[in-house]
C-alpha positions in Angstrom: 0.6 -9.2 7.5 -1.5 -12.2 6.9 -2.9 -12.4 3.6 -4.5 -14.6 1.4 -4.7 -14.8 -2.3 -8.2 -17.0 -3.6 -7.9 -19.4 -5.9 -9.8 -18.4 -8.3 -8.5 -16.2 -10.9 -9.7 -15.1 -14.1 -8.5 -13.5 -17.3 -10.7 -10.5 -17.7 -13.0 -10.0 -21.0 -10.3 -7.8 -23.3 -7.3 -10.7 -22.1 -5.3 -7.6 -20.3 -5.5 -8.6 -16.7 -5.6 -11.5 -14.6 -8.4 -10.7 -11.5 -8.3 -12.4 -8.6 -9.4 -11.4 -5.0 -7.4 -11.1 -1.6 -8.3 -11.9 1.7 -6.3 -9.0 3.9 -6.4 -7.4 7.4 -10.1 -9.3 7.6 -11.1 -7.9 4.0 -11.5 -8.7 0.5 -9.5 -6.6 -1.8 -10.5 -7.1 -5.8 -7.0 -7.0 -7.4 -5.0 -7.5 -10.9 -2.1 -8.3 -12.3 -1.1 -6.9 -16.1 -0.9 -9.7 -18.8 2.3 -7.4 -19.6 3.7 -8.5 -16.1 2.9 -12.0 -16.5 4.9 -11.9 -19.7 7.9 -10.2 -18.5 8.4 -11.3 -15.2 6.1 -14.6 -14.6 7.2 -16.4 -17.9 4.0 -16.4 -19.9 4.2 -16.8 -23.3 3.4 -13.4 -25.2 0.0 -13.7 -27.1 -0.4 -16.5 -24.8 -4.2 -18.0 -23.9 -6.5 -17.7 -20.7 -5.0 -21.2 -19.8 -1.3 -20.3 -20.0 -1.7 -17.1 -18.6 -3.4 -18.4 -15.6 -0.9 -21.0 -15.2 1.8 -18.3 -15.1 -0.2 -16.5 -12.3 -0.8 -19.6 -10.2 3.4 -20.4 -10.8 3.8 -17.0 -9.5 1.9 -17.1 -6.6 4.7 -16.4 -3.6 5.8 -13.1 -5.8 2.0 -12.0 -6.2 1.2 -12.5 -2.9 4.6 -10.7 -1.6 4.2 -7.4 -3.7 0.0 -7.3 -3.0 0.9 -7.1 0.6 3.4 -4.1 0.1 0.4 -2.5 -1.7 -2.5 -3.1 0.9 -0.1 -1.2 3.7 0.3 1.7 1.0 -2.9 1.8 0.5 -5.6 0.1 2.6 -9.2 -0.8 1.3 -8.5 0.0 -2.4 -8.7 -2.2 -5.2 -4.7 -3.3 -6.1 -3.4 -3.1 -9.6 -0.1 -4.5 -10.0 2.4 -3.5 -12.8 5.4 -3.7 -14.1 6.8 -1.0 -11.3 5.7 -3.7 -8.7 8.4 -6.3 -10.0 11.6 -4.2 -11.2 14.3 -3.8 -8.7 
């Protein structure tokens, strides 16, 4: 599948979840990542600030990118909340 993650991310208003939008199967998809997965599995600092946490995101990119596509096939059109059950083996 051929997806695209924008560049443009932000850290939403209560500093729980990254937002970001992706560009799949010719849509946009609003999606988010879990400041608790960004801390556990994307090296971000706990307690850390909008900057860092963003900068963990971007680092993480390939990994984001990877498990939002295996949630777009599951289930197509809907906004994409990824968690901690999205990264653990």
């Amino acid at each position: 599948m051929d997806s695209t993650l924008t560049a443009e991310a932000s850290v939403s208003s209560d500093g729980k979840l990254v937002v970001f939008v992706v560009f799949a199967r010719g849509r946009a998809v609003q999606c988010s990542i879990t400041r608790d997965v960004l801390e556990q599995y994307f090296w971000a600092p706990i307690g850390a600030n909008d900057a860092r946490l963003l900068k963990s995101y971007t680092d993480g990119h390939r990994r984001i990118a990877a498990a939002v596509e295996r949630k777009v096939l599951r289930v197509p059109g809907e906004p994409i909340r990824l968690n901690a059950a999205d990264f653990s083996l």
